[in-house]
N, C-alpha and C positions, 0 to 999 in steps of 0.2 A: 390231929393230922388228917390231910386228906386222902384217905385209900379208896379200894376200890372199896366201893359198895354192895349190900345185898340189898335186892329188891324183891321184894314181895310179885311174883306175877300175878293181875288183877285176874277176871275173868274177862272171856273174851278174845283174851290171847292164843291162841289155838297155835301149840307149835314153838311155842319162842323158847319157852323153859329150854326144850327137848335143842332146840337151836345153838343154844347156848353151851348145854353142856356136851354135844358133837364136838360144839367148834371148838371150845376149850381144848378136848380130848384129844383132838388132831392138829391141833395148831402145828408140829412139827412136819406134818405131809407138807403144807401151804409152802414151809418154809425152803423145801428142800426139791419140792416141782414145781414150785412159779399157780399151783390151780390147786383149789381146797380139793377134800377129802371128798369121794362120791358119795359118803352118807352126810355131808353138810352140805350141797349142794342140791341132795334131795331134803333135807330138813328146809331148807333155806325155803324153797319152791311151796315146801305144804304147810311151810307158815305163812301167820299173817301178815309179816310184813312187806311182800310185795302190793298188796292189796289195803295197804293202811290208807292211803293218799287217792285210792283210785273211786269217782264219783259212785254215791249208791246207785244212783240208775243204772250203773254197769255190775252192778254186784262185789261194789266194792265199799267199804267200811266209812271213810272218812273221817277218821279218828281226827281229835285237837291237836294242835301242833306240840304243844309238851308233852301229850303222850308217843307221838311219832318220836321226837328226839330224844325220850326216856328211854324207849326200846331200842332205838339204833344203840344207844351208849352199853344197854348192857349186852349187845351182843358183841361190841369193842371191848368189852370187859374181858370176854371171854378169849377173844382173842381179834386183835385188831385190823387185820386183814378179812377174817370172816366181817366185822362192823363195817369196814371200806365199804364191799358189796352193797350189804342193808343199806348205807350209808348213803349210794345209787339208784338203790331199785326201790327202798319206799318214799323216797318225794316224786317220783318219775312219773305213780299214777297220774299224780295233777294234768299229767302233760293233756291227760283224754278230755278234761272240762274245756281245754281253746277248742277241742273238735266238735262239727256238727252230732248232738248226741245219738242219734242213729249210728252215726257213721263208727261212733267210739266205739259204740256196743257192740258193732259186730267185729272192729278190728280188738278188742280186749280177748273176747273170747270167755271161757269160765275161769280160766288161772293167770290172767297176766302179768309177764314179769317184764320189766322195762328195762332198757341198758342203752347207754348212747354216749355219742363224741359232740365237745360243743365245739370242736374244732372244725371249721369249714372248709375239710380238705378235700372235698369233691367236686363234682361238676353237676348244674340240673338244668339239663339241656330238653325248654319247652316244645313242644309238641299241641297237638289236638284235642288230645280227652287228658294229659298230665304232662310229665317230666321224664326224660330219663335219667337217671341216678346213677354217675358214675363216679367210683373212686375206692381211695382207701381212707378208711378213718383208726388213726390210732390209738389207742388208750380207753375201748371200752370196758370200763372194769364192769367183770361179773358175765360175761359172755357166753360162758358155758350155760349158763340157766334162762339166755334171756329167751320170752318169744318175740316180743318186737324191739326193734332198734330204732333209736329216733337220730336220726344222721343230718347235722346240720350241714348245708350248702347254700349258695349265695343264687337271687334270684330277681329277676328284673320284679318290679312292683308298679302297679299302675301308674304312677308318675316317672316312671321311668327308671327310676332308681334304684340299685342293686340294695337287695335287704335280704338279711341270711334268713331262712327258715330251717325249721326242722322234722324232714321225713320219718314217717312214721312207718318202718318197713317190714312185714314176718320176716321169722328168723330163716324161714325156711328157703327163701330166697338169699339169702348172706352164705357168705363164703367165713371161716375164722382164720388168720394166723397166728399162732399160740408164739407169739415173740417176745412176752412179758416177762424180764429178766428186770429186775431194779434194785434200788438199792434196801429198801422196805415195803411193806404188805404186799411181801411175796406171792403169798398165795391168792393174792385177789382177784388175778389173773386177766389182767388187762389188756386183751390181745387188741388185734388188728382187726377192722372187720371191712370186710369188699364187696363192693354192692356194684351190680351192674343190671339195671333192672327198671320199666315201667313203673313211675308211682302215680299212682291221679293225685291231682292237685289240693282235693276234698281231705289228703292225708295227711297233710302239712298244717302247720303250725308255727306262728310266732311267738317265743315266748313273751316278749312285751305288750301285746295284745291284751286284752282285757278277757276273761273268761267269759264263757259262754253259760254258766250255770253260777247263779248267785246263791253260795254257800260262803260261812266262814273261814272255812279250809281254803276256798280257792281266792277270797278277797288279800289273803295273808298272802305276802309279795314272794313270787316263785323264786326266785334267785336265794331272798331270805332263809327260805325254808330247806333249799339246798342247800344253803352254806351251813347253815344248822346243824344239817344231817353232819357236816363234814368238821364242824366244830365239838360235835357231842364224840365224834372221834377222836379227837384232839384229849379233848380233855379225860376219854377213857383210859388211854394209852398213858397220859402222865400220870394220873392215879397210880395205874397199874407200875409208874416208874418208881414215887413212891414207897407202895408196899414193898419191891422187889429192893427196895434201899433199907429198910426198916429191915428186911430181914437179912440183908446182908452185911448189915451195921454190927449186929448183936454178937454174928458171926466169926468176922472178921479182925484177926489182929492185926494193925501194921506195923510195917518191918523197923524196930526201936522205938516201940510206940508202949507204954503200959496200958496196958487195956485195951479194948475193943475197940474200931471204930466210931461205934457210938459214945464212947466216953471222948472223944475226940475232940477239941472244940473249932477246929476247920470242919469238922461233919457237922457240927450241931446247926453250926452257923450258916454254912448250907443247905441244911436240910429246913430248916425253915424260913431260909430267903425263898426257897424253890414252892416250901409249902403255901406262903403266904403270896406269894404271885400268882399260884394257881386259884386259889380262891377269891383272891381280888378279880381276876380273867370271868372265873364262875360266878362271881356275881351279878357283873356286868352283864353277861349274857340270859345269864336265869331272870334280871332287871329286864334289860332288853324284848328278850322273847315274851316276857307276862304281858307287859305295855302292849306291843305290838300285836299278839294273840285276841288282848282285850276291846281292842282297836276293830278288827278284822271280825269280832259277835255282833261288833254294835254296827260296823259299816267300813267307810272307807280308811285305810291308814294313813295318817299324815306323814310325810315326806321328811321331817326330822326323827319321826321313828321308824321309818326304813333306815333312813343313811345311819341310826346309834344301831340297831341291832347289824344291820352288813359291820361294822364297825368292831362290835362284838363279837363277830364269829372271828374275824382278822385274829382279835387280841386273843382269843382263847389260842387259836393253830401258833400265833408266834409262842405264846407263852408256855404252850406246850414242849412246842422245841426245847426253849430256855430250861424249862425244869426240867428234861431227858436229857439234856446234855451236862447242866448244873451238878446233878445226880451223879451222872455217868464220869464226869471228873475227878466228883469227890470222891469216888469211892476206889481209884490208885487202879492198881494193877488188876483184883478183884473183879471190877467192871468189864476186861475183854471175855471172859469167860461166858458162854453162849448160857450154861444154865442157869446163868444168875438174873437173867431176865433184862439187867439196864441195855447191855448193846442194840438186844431188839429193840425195845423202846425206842432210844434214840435216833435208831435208823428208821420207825415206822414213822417216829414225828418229824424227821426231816423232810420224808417224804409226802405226808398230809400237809406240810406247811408248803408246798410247791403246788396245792392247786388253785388255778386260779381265781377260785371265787374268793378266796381266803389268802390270795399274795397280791402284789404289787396292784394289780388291774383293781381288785376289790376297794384297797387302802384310797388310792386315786377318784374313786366314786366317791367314797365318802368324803373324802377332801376337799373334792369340787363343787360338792354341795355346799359344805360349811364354809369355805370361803368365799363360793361365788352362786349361792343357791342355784348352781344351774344343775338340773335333776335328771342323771340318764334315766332310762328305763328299765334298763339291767341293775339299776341299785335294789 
């Protein structure tokens, strides 16, 4: 079967164990205030992984992409709105390699934590030495710990042409509104955040650009490694639906049923439709990501293993769905009950399957590639 797993914490990890077992611990605060617990929040911060992704020259790590998406996974293990956050803030270093590296290093600072909306719901109305940045952006998950926020808006581009960038702004200039009520990863706390404020130009970034620092880490396509982050979620959360079936199979009699659910042969049969989907999904992407990782040591990635692994995160978040839901069926009347773990489940992978690197927009990249090789930049 596939459950959740234990992982050995390598060295180097400073913080994640201790991460993990917070977030575990409190997973019920997350769920019941819409924002994790204050001592996960500061665990989050004094661990590594806000600083996995972010260049050495800024005093940041630059860990391989399998070990980025092995850590976000177990901190989803733990509890999968605490993983959402990770899930935000360690691809998000990358953001500092599009920047002038002076410029990165002083805007990083010694701890930085990143959080941002790719949604272009503001205004950057140029000026003489920058922009001014106005609006609201919604759906920053992990807001309470960020120090800078990277706030996309739409900007004229030397040719004239409107092309979104993204601001790279202290927190200390942001406003939050804590509005984040949804249906799953409660506790992620994905507020609102309002910016009205000076940016210089120098702070901005395209994510289709090509980095400015030629590393492995940063040759492996941005988009990819976010959706990653957001797939190793995916696939945490349906483990953890798994187990949370496994043990309430053993448990569970139904009503005119002899025996357990798991003597059941509607459970059996679902529990390993759900199991082997998940693992066909985990293949594919543990495929996907080795290729493309291996690609990005040696040099440039080629363009059909962008579009399979974007492709690969898609299939894990739908498939994740499927198994939390699959699960969440079989298992009758048994599954509404909060402490039996499937309803979370279900509701957290409903809600990881709604973002867009990993829905519709995602799926349609890849598509367009394979039927008409035409290559966006955001694949």
């Amino acid at each position: 079967m596939t459950a959740v797993q234990e992982h050995p914490a390598p060295t180097g990890e400073q913080g994640l164990e201790e991460l993990c077992q917070t977030a575990a611990a409190q997973r019920e605060h997350g769920e019941r205030n819409g924002t994790l617990h204050a001592q996960v929040w500061r665990a989050l911060e004094e661990s590594v992984l806000p600083r996995v992704a972010v260049p050495a020259r800024c005093a940041g790590l630059e860990w391989p992409v399998p070990r980025i998406l092995d850590a976000v996974r177990r901190v989803a293990a733990a509890d999968p709105a605490a993983g959402w956050v990770a899930a935000i803030h360690a691809p998000a270093g990358a953001f500092l390699s599009r920047l002038d590296p002076a410029i990165a290093l002083g805007l990083a600072g010694p701890r930085p934590v990143i959080a941002g909306s790719s949604l272009p719901a503001g205004s950057a109305e140029q000026h003489e030495t920058g922009v001014r940045l106005t609006g609201r952006w919604p759906l920053v998950t992990g807001a309470p710990a960020m120090t800078l926020a990277a706030l996309a808006a739409p900007l004229h581009g030397p040719d004239g042409a409107w092309a979104t960038r993204w601001w790279l702004v202290p927190r200390r200039l942001l406003n939050l509104e804590e509005d984040w009520d949804a249906l799953g990863l409660r506790g992620s706390a994905s507020f609102t955040v309002v910016c009205d404020t000076d940016v210089p130009l120098a702070h901005s970034i395209c994510l289709t650009d090509p980095p400015r620092l030629d590393a492995p880490l940063f040759r492996y396509p941005l988009y990819g490694l976010m959706a990653g982050c957001i797939a190793a979620v995916a696939q945490a959360t349906a483990e953890r639906a798994l187990a949370a079936f496994t043990t309430l199979a053993v448990t569970t009699r139904p009503r005119h049923a002899v025996g357990p659910l798991a003597e059941q042969a509607a459970a059996q049969a679902a529990f390993a439709r759900a199991d082997g989907q998940l693992r066909a999904a985990a293949a594919l992407l543990n495929s996907a990501t080795a290729a493309t990782w291996s690609s990005a040591q040696a040099g440039e990635v080629p363009a059909a293993e962008r579009a399979l692994l974007r492709s690969a995160c898609c299939q894990m978040a739908e498939a994740a769905e499927h198994v939390c839901r699959e699960l969440f069926d079989a298992a009758g009347t048994a599954a509404i009950h909060r402490h039996r773990g499937l309803e979370g489940c279900w509701r957290d992978a409903v809600t990881i399957s709604r973002h867009a690197l990993v829905a519709t927009r995602g799926r349609q990249l890849v598509g367009a590639y394979e039927l008409t090789t035409t290559l966006a930049k955001d694949l």
